[in-house]
C-alpha positions in Angstrom: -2.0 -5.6 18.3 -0.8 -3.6 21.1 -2.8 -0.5 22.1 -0.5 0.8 24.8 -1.8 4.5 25.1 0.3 7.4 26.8 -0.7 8.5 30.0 -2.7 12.1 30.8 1.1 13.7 31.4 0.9 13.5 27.7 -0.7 16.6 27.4 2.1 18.7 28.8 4.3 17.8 26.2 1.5 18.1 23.3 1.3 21.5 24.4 4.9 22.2 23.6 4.7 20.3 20.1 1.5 21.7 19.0 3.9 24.9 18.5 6.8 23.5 16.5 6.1 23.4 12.6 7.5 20.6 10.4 6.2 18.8 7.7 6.9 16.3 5.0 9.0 14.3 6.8 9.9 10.6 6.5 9.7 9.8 9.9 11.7 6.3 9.2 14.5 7.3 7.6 17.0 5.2 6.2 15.0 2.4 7.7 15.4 3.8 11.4 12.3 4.4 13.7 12.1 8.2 14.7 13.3 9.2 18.0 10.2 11.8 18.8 9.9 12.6 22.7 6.2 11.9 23.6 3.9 14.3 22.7 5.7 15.4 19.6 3.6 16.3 16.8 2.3 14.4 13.9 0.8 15.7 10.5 -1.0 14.4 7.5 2.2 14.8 5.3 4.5 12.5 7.4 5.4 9.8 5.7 5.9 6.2 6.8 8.0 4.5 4.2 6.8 6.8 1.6 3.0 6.5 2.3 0.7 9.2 3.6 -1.0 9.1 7.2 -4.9 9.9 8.2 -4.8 13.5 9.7 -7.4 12.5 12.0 -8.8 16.4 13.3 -5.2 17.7 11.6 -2.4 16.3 13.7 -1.9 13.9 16.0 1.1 13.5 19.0 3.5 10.5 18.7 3.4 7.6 21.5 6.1 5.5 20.1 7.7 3.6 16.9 9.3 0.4 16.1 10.8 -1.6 13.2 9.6 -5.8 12.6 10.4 -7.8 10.1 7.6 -9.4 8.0 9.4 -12.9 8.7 12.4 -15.0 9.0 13.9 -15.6 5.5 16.8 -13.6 4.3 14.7 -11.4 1.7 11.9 -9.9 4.9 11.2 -6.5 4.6 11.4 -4.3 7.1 8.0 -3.1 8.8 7.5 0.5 10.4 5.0 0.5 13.0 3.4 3.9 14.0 1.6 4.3 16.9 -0.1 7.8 17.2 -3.2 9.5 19.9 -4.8 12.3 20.1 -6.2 14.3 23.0 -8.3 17.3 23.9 -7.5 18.5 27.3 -6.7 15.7 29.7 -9.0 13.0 27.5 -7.7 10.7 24.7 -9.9 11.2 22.0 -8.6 8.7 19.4 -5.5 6.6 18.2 -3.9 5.6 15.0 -1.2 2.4 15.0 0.1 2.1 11.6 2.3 -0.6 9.8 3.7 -0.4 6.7 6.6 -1.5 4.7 9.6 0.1 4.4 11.1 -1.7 1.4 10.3 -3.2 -1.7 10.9 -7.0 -2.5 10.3 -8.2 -6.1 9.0 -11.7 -4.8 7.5 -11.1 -1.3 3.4 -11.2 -1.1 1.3 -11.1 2.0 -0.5 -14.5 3.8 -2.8 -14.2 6.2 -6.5 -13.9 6.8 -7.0 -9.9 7.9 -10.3 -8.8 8.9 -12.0 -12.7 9.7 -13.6 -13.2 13.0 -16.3 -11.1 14.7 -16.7 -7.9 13.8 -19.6 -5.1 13.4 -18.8 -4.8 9.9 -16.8 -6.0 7.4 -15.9 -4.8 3.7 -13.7 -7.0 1.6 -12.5 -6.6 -1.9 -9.4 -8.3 -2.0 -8.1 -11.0 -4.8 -6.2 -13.7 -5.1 -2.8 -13.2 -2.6 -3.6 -9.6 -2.4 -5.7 -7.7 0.5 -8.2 -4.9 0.7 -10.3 -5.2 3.8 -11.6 -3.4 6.4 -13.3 -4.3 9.5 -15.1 -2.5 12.5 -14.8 -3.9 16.0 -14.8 -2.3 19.9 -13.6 -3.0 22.7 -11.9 -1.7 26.3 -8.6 -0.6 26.9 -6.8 0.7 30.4 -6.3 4.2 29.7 -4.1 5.4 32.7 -6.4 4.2 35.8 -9.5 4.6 33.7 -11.1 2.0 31.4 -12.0 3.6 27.7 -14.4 1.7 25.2 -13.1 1.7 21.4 -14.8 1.9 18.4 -11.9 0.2 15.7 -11.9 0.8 12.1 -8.6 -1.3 10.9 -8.1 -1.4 7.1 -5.0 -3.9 5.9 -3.7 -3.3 2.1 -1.5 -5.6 0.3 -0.2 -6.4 -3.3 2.9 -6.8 -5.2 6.5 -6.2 -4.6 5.9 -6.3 -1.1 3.6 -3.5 -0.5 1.8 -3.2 2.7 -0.2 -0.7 4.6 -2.3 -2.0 7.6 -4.3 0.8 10.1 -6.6 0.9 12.6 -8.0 4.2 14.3 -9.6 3.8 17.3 -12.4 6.2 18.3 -13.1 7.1 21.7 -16.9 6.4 22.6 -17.0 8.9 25.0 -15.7 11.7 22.7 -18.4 9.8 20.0 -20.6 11.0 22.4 -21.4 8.3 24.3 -20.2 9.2 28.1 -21.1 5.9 30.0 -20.6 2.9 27.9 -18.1 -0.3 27.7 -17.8 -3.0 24.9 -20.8 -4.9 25.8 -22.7 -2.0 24.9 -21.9 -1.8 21.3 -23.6 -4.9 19.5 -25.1 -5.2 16.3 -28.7 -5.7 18.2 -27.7 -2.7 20.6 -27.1 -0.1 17.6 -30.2 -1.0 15.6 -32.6 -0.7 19.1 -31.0 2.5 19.9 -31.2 5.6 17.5 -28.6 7.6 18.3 -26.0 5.1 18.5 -27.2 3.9 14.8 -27.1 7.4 13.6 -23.4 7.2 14.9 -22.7 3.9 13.3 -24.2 5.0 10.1 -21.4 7.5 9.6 -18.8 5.4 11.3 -19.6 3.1 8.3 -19.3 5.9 5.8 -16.0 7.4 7.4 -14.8 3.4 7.2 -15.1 3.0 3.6 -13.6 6.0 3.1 -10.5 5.1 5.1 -10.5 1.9 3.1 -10.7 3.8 0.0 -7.5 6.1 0.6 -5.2 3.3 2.3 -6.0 1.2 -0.5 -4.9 4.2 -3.1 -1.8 4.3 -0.7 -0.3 1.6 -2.1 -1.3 1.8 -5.6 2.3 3.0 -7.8 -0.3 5.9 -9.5 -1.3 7.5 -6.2 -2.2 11.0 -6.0 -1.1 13.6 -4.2 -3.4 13.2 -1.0 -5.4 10.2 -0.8 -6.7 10.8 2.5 -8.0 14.2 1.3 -11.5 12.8 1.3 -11.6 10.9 4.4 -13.7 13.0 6.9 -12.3 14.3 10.0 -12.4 12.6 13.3 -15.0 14.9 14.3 -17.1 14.7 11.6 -18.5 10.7 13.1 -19.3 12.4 16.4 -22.8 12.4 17.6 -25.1 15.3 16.7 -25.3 16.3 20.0 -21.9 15.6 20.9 -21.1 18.0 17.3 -22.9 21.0 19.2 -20.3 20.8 22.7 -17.3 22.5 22.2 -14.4 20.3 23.8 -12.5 22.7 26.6 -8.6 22.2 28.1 -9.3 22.0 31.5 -7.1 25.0 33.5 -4.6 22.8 35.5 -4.7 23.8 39.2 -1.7 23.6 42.2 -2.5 24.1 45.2 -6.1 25.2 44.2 -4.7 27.9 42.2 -4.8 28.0 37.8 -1.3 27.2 36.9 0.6 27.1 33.4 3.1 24.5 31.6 6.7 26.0 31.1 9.5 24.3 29.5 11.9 22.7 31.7 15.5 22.8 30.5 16.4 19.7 32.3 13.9 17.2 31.7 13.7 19.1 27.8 10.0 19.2 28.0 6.8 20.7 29.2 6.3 20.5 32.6 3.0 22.1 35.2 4.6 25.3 36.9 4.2 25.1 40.8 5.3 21.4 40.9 8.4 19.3 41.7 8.8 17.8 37.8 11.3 19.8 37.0 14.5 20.5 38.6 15.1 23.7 40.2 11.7 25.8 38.6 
């Protein structure tokens, strides 16, 4: 899976979409990714064909979007494939990559062996062709120049007439509250010799089974309104220590002076004030 994160200029747009308002939408409509600029916000109550998203901390800004196909024959279905962060002042916090279909298909079911191979922990209640898994892993991804460590929770949801809902969040360490750390770190001997990191991983656990819980709801045809309703918030699996900070924007400065983000009418987005981004500011 490709975890291709945005770059720290996407702040500056997030800024600008935190302040738009709309909700319920089918963000691939007749079977067409959305067009979002970077940054764009994301809620709880978008839709990806017709199933509900994780509303992480209570939105979360749009990277990108694609359509696949789940194979070669003249009945595949036509994937949509999410890909969301979410940042607090110039740091990525988390990610969400979802992949779901966007079309029903009487005969299609789902091969594969999701969630095998080595993991932290693995939950799986799946039968016969049909999946319900969920698996946590880590591991380090080039975030701009700087190397972040993940903590991954994917769950992957299969069963008749096609249906399928795979998604992974990815958890910053760092925002975890774990400031110097890299995939080595997290083992399964590493977080049961070290307290706080097993406290951590206790609730990482319990927000995991959760998520589980409320994809796997996604696709059943009775679902109810919110499924993810009681999946706690991103914040909620931070350390106790970590819960206490209060996570600041930092005040972007030009030419050692605080500056603001105005909207540029030629680029169409948010751009630093003082600086050459936009034409003619």
């Amino acid at each position: 899976m490709r975890a291709n994160f945005l770059a720290v200029s996407v702040f500056a747009c997030a800024v600008f979409a935190q302040g738009q308002v709309a909700h319920s939408r089918e963000l691939f409509d007749d079977d067409k990714p959305p067009t979002f600029s970077a940054g764009q916000s994301i809620y709880g109550d978008d839709t990806i064909g017709n199933y509900q998203l994780y509303a992480g901390n209570g939105y979360w800004q749009f990277e990108d979007a694609s359509i696949s196909w789940s194979g070669g024959r003249a009945d595949s279905i036509p994937m949509g494939v999410l890909r969301l962060t979410r940042w607090e002042g110039d740091e990525i916090v988390a990610a969400q990559t979802v992949i779901a279909n966007l079309r029903a298909s009487n005969g299609a079911f789902w091969s594969g062996a999701p969630c095998e191979g080595d993991y932290l922990h693995t939950r799986k209640r799946g039968r016969g062709r049909y999946d319900d898994c969920m698996a946590i892993g880590v591991n380090t991804i080039s975030v701009g120049a700087k190397q972040e460590t993940f903590l991954n929770v994917t769950t992957v949801q299969s069963n008749s007439g096609g249906r399928y809902y795979s998604a992974t969040v990815f958890f910053n360490v760092s925002y975890l509250g774990f400031q110097s750390s890299n995939a080595a770190d997290w083992t399964a001997q590493t977080i049961k010799t070290d307290s706080e990191k097993a406290s951590v991983f206790a609730k990482l656990m319990n927000w995991a089974e959760r998520y589980q819980d409320a994809a796997a709801a996604q696709i059943d045809y009775r679902k109810p309104a919110d499924t993810f309703a009681a999946v706690p918030k991103l914040k909620d699996v931070r350390s106790d220590k970590a819960q206490m900070e209060t996570t600041k924007p930092r005040v972007p400065l030009v030419n050692g002076r605080s500056a603001s983000y105005v909207f540029c009418e030629a680029t169409k987005r948010m751009e630093l004030e003082g600086t050459n981004a936009c034409p003619g500011m």
